[in-house]
N, C-alpha and C positions, 0 to 999 in steps of 0.2 A: 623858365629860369631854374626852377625845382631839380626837374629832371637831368638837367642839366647840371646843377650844380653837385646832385647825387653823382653820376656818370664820371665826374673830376676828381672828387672823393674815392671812387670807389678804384680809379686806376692810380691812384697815386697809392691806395695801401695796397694794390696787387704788385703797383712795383716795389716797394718793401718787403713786402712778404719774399716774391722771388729773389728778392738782394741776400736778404735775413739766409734763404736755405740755403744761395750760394755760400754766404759763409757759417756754414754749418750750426745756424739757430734755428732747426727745425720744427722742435718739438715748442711751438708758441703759441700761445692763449690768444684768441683774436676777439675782437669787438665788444672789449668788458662795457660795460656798462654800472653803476654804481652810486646810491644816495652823498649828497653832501654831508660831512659832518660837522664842519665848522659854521658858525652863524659869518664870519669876517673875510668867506672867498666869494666877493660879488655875489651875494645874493643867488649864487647859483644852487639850483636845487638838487642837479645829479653832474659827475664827473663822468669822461670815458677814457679809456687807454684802448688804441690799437690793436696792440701786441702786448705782452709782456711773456718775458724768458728769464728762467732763472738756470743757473749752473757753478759747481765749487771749481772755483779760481786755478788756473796750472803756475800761477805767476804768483798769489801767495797760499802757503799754505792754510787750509781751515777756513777759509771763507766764503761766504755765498755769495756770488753774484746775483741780486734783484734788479734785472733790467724791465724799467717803464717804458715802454715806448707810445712817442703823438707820433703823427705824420701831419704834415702841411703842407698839403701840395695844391699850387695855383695853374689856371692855363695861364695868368699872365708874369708880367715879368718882373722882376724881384723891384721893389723900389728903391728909388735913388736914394733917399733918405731911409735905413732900412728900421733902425731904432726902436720909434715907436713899433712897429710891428712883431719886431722879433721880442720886445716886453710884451705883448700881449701872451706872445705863443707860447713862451717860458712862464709865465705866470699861471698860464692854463695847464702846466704839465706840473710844474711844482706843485700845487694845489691836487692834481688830482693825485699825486702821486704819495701827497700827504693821508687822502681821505681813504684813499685805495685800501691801506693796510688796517681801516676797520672794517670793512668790509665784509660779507660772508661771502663773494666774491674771492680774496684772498686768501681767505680763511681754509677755502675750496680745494686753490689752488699750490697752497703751501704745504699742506697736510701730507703731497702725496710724495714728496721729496725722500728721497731714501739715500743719499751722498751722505757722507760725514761729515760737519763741520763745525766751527767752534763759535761762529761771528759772521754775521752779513753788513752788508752795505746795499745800501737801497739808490739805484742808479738811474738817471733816463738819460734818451737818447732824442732828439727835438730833430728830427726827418724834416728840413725844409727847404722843398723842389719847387721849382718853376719847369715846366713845359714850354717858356716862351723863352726864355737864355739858352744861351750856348751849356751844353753839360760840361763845358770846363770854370764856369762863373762860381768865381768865390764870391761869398757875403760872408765866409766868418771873421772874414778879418775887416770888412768892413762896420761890423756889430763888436769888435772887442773889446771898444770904451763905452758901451753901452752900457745904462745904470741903470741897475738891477735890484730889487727887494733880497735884503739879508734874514729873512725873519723866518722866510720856511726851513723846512725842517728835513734836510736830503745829503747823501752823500757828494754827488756829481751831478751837471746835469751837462753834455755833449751834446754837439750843434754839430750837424750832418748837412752838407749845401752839393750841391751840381757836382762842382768839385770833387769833395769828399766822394761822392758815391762814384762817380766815374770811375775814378783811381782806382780804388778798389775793384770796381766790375772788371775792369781792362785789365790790371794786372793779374785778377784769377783768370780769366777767358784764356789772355796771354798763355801763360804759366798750362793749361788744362791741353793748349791747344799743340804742345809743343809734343807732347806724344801722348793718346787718348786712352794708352794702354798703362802708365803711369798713375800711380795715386798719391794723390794730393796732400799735403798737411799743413799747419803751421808752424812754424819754429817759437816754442816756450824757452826764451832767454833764461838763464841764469840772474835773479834780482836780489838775491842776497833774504831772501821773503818764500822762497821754495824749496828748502834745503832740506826735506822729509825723505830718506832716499825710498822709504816703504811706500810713498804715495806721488813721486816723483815723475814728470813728462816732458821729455825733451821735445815732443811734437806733438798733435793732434788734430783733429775737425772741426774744432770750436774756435773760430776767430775769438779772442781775447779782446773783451768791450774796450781794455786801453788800447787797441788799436783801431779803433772803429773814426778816427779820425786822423790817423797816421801821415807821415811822410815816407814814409820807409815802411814796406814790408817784407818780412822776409817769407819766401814759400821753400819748401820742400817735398820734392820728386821722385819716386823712389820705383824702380822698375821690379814688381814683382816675380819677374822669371827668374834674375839673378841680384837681385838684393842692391844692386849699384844704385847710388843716389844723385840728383842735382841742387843745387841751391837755386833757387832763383829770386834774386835780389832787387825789387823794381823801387824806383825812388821818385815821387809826384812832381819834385821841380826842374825843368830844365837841363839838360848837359853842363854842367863843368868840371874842370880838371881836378881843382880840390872838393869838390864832393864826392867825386869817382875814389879820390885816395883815400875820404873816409870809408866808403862804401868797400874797398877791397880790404882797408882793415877791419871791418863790421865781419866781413865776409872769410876774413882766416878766423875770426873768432868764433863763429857761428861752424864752421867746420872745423875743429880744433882734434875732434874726437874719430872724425871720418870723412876715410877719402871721398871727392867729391868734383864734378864738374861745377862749374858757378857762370852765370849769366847771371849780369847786373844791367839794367833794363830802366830806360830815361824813357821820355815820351816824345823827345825830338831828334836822338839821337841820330847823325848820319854820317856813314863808314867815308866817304869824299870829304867830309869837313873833320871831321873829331880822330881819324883813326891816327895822326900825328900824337893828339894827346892825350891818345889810351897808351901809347907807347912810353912815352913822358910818364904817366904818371905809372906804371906798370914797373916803370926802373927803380921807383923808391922801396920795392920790395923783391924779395925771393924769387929768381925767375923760378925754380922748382914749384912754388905755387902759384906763378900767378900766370905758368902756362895751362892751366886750365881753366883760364878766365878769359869770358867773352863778353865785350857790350853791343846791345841791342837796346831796339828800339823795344816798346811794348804795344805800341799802337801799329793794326794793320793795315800800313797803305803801301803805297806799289816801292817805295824806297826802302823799302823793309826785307826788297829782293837782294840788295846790298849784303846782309847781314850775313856771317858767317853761319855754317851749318849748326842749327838748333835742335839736331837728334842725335 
């Protein structure tokens, strides 16, 4: 059972790790280890973090991002009642993430940071998989009214499920696979919180922690022989009409400054059912813009030969 439970452990943080590089958290501290320092976190005598990644924010200016990361990964299946478990799992990352920063551990680790910034926020991120659910099973929203300890001492703490990671995975894969010669970014919105224009990034490699749990993200395609760019817009729920209308207004926003092809990308999306009310909803705006707009599916299966040409 040892070896075994080692062997679960140890793939559930190799798939975080590979998630983590997919979006561009490479450079991450693996397998802290660390003394307690409070006498009041269960009697426990040492804390551990995963991962942790730190990097200054494109979304506000001057700040550091401190990301803790647990991972909790089961071979079995998420339980029905999920509550109690998911307070165990959050208590265990709040705490460590408390004791973390007395650490020489930390100490280690912070020292070598060379960004600029004025103010951090100390964040974690609770990674928790089942290998026995479907990768599209949500538990966050079956944990939302779950009652939680106010007393530790943290900025954030994000809850990562089946779901969440999927989305994500599939939407970069997607997005990667649409032309190999193409490089990748993310689109850093405009928040009213980035207005530095000396230190300003409209895109980059570094997935942005407020989107590590998204419904929408936006990616950016950019073909290095001639500079032309795509949007690609992928959105985690379902096809409908008015969320497509949101998504195309998202999507003139987000290309406001540069020409651009745009694919908006659902997970069930199909050209035989839907393409009536891509047209419908296409009318409520510019045809000059929104003939560069195409939906697609994001997920690879044979209906996906339907889809309008993707290069």
């Amino acid at each position: 059972m040892g070896e075994k439970s080692k062997f679960i452990g140890e793939t559930g943080e190799k798939t975080v790790e590979n998630f983590l590089n997919l979006i561009g958290w490479n450079d991450t501290s693996k397998g802290i280890e660390f003394p307690c320092f409070d006498d009041l976190h269960n009697k426990e005598r040492t804390h551990g973090l995963d991962f942790f990644f730190k990097y200054v924010s494109p979304l506000v200016d001057g700040v550091l991002k401190k990301i803790n990361i647990s991972v909790k990964f089961t071979d079995n299946a998420y339980p029905p009642s999920p509550n109690s478990k998911f307070r165990d799992h959050f208590i265990d990352l709040a705490e460590s993430m408390e004791c973390f920063r007395y650490s020489e551990n930390y100490s280690e680790i912070t020292k070598s940071i060379r960004e600029q910034y004025q103010t951090s926020e100390n964040i974690g991120i609770l990674f928790w998989l089942s290998n026995e659910n479907s990768v599209h099973e949500d538990i966050t929203t079956k944990v939302a009214n779950a009652t939680l300890p106010s007393t530790y001492n943290f900025d954030s703490i994000y809850l990562v499920d089946n779901r969440k990671l999927e989305f994500i995975f599939s939407s970069i894969t997607f997005a990667k696979n649409i032309n190999t010669n193409y490089n990748l970014s993310f689109f850093y919105q405009d928040t009213g919180k980035n207005i530095n224009p000396t230190i300003k990034k409209n895109f980059g490699t570094i997935l942005p922690v407020e989107f590590i749990n998204t419904s929408v993200l936006p990616i950016r395609l950019e073909n290095p022989n001639d500079n032309s760019t795509k949007l690609v817009l992928s959105c985690i729920d379902n096809f409908n009409i008015e969320d497509l209308k949101r998504l195309i207004s998202l999507s003139q926003e987000l290309t406001n400054s540069w020409s651009s092809d745009i694919l908006i990308a659902f997970p069930d999306y199909n050209v035989t059912r839907n393409s009536k009310e891509v047209e419908i909803a296409k009318s409520s705006f510019e045809s000059s813009f929104t003939k560069n707009i195409s939906v697609v599916s994001f997920y690879p299966n044979s209906k996906s030969l339907q889809d309008e040409a993707r290069t």
